[in-house]
C-alpha positions in Angstrom: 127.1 -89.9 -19.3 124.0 -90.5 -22.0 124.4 -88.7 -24.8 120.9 -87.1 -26.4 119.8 -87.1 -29.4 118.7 -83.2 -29.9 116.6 -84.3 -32.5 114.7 -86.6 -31.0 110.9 -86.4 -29.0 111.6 -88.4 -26.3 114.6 -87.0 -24.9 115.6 -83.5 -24.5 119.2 -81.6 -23.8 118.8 -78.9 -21.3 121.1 -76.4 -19.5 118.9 -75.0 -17.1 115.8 -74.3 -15.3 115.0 -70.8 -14.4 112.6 -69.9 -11.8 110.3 -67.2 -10.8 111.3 -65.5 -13.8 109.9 -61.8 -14.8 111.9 -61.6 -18.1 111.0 -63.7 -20.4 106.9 -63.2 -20.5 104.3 -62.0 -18.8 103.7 -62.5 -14.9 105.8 -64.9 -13.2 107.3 -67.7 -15.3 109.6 -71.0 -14.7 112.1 -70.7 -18.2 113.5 -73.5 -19.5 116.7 -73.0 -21.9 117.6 -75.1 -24.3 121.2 -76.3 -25.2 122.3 -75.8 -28.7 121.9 -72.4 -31.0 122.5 -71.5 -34.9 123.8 -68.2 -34.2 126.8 -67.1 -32.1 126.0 -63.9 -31.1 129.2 -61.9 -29.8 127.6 -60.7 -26.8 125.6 -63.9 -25.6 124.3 -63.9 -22.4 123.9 -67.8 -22.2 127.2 -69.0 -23.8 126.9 -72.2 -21.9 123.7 -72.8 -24.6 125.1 -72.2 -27.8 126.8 -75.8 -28.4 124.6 -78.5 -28.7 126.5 -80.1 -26.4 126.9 -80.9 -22.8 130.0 -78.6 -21.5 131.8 -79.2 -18.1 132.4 -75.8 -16.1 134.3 -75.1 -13.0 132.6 -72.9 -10.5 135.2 -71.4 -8.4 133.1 -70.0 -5.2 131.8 -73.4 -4.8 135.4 -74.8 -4.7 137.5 -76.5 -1.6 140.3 -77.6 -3.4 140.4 -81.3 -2.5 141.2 -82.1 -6.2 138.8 -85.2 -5.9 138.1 -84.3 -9.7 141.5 -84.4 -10.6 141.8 -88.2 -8.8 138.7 -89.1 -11.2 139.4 -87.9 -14.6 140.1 -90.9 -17.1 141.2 -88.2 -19.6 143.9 -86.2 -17.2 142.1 -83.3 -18.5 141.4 -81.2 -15.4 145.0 -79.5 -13.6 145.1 -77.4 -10.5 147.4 -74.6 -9.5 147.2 -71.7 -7.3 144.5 -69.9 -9.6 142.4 -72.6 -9.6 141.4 -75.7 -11.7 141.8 -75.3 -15.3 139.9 -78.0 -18.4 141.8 -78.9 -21.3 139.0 -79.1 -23.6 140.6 -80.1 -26.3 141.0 -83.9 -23.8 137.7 -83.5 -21.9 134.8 -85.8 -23.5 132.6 -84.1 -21.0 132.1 -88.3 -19.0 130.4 -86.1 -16.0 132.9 -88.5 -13.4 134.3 -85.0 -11.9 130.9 -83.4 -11.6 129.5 -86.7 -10.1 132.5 -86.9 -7.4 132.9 -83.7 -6.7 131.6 -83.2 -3.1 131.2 -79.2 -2.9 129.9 -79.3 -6.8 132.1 -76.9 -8.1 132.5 -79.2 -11.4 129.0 -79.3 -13.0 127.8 -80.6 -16.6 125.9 -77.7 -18.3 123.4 -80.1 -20.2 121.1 -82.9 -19.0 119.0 -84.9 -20.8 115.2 -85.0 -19.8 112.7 -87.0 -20.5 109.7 -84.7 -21.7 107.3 -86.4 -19.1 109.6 -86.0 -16.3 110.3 -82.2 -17.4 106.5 -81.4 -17.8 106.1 -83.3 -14.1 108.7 -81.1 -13.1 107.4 -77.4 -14.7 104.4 -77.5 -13.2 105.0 -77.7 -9.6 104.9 -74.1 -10.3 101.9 -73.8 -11.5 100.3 -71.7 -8.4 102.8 -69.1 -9.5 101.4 -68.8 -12.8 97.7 -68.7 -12.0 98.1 -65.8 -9.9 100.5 -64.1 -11.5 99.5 -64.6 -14.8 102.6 -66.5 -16.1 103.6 -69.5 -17.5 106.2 -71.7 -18.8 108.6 -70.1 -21.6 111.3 -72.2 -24.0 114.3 -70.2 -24.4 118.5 -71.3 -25.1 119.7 -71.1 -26.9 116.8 -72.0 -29.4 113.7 -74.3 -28.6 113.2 -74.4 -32.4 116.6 -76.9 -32.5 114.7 -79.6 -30.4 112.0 -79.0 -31.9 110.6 -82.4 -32.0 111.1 -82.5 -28.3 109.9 -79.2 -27.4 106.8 -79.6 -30.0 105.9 -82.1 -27.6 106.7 -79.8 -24.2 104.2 -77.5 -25.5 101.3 -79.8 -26.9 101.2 -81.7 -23.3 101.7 -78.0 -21.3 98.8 -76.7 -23.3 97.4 -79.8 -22.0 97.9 -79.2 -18.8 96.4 -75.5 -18.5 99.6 -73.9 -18.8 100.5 -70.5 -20.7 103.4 -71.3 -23.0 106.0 -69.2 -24.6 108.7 -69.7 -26.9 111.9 -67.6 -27.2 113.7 -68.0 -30.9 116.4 -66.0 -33.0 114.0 -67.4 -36.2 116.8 -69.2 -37.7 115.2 -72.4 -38.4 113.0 -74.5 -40.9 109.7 -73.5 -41.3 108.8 -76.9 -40.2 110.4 -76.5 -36.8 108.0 -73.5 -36.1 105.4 -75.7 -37.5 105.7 -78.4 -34.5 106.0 -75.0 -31.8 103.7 -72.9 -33.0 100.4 -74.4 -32.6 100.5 -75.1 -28.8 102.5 -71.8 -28.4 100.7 -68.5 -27.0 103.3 -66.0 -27.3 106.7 -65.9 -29.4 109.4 -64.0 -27.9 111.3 -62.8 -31.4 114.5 -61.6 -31.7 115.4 -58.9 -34.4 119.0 -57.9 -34.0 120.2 -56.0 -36.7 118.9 -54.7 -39.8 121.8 -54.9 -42.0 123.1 -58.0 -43.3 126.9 -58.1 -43.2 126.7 -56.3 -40.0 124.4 -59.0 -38.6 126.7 -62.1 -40.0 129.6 -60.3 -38.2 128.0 -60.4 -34.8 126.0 -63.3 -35.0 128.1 -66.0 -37.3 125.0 -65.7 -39.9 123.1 -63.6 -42.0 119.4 -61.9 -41.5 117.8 -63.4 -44.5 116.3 -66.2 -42.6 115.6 -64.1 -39.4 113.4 -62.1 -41.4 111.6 -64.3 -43.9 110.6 -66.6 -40.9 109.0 -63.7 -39.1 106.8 -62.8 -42.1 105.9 -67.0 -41.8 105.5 -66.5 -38.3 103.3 -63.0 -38.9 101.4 -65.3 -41.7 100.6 -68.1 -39.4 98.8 -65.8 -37.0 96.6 -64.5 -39.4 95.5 -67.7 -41.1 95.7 -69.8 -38.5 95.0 -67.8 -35.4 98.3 -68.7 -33.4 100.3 -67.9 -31.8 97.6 -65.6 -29.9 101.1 -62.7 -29.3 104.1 -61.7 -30.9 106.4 -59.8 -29.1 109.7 -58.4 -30.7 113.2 -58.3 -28.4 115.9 -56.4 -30.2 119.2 -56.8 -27.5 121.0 -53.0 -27.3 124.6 -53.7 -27.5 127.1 -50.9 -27.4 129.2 -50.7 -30.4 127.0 -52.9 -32.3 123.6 -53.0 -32.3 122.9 -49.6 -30.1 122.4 -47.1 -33.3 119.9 -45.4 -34.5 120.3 -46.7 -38.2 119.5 -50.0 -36.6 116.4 -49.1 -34.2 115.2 -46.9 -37.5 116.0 -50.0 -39.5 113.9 -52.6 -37.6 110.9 -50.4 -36.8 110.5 -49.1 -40.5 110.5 -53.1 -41.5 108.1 -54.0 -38.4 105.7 -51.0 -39.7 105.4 -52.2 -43.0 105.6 -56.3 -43.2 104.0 -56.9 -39.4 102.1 -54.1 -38.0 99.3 -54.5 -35.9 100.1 -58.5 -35.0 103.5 -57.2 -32.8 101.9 -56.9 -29.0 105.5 -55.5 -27.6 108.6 -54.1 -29.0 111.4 -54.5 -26.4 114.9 -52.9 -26.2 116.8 -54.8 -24.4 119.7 -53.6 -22.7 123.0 -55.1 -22.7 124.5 -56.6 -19.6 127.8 -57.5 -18.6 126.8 -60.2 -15.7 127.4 -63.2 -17.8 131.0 -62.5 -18.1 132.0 -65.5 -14.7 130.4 -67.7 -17.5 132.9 -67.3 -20.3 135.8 -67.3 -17.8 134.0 -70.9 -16.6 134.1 -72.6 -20.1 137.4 -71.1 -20.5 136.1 -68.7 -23.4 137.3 -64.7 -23.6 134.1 -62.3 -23.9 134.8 -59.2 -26.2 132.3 -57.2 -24.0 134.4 -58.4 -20.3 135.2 -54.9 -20.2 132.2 -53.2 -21.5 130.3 -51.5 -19.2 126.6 -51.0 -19.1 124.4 -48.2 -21.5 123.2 -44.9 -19.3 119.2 -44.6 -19.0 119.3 -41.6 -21.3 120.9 -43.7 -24.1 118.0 -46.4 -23.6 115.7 -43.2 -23.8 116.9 -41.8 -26.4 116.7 -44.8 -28.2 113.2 -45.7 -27.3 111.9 -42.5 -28.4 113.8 -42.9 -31.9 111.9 -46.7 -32.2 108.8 -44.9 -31.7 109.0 -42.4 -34.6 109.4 -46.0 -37.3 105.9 -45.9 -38.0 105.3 -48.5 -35.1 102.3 -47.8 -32.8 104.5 -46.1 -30.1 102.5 -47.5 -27.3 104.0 -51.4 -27.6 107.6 -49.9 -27.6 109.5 -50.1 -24.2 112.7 -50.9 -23.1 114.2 -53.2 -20.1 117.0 -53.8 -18.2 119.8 -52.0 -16.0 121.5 -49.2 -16.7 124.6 -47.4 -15.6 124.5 -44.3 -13.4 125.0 -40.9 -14.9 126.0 -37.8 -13.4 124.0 -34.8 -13.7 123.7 -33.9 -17.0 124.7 -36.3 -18.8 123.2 -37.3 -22.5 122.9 -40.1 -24.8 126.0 -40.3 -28.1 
């Protein structure tokens, strides 16, 4: 298998190719996420893009059981028993031979290197999408801003082509990396997580500092510079963690006083547990397997507290699914 470079222009390492997405931007939009991430947030939805890495997975639906993979693996890292086929990881070097010889694709490399012409010739077959839905294309990982010699160069020849372009980041990166985004991006997707420090290293493997000081860069840049054209804010609501009202109180009262009028949206995303098949695939244990989803009046209730920070209450909305309550029930 060729290995990428992930700093590199020409060459790019991806994991995946989202279509007809309504998520991540406005109107209909093709995502493209990125392998490789600075944080490690404990309740990822994209595990599969936090190494830098390609990662082999074993997908059991697809499975038939003729252990052709098995026959194929110079490592002898792939077994099979009655629960399926297991990876030692610690003997896989990730060669791609069972993914390429597996005939019902059930083995599959998360990570393939692109070229950034034959990406772009590949993004905009959607392009009819876009123009009438008012989409576009939309970096996300992971973290765009890690490639960011080969994304830099996504976006200049997207712009190029017509195209609206996005960018999703955590902010953890060099100035310099938002340097090479920034100028052929229209709209950063931003995550703010959590407002206090030690809380935010023990959920995410790092500190805020850098989270914060790059949006006042990014904030900076639009008002010198005149792009990005939007800025929209996405904090992730995460029971037990991030879903308190210190927090929500915490990030609007910052937003209100260092960013103001530049933010376009501020969007509270709810947690969901449908990620958790992708832990069990790259043989990781979730903390959140067992969690179960935050009711609509806890979303509300937290809404309504982000629109009393001082923020203009009419960007703040929240997104996502919910669990059902019975009658009468309220938010913690």
């Amino acid at each position: 298998m060729k290995r990428t470079n992930i700093h590199s222009a020409s060459h790019g390492l991806i994991a995946e190719i989202q279509r007809m997405s309504t998520e991540d931007g406005p109107g209909i939009r093709t995502t493209v996420f990125f392998k490789g991430c600075r944080l490690k947030c404990i309740w990822c939805h994209n595990p599969e893009c936090i190494s830098s890495k390609p990662q082999i997975h074993w997908i059991e639906s697809r499975c038939i059981g003729c252990k052709t993979c098995l026959d194929v693996c110079p490592k002898v890292a792939l077994t099979y028993s009655p629960s399926g086929i297991s990876i030692r990881r610690e003997r896989c070097d990730t060669c791609g031979r069972c993914a390429e010889e597996c005939p019902s694709t059930a083995m599959e490399v998360m990570g393939k290197s692109w070229r950034s012409n034959e990406l772009i010739d590949e993004l905009i077959k959607d392009r009819a999408y876009f123009e009438t839905s008012g989409g576009g294309i939309t970096l996300s990982g992971g973290d765009p801003t890690l490639q960011a010699p080969f994304a830099g160069i996504l976006l200049k020849n997207l712009k190029k082509s017509g195209v609206q372009t996005a960018i999703d980041t955590c902010g953890v990166c060099a100035n310099g990396a938002l340097d090479q985004l920034l100028p052929n991006t229209d709209l950063v997707l931003y995550d703010i997580k959590e407002m206090d420090p030690q809380k935010h290293r023990r959920f995410t493997g790092q500190s805020n500092a850098k989270v914060l000081d790059n949006l006042l860069y990014l904030c900076d840049t639009m008002a010198t510079r005149g792009y990005p054209k939007k800025l929209w804010i996405r904090t992730p609501i995460v029971p037990d963690t991030t879903a308190t009202e210190d927090n929500i109180q915490g990030i609007g009262e910052f937003l209100s006083v260092n960013v103001g009028t530049l933010i376009s949206r501020w969007e509270l995303c709810a947690f969901n547990n449908l990620c958790r098949d992708k832990y069990q695939r790259l043989g990781l244990d979730w903390v959140f397997k067992d969690s179960e989803l935050l009711s609509e009046s806890e979303m509300e209730y937290l809404t309504e507290v982000a629109r009393n920070t001082g923020v203009n209450p009419d960007i703040v909305h929240w997104s996502g699914s919910t669990k059902i309550e019975e009658d009468g029930a309220g938010p913690n």
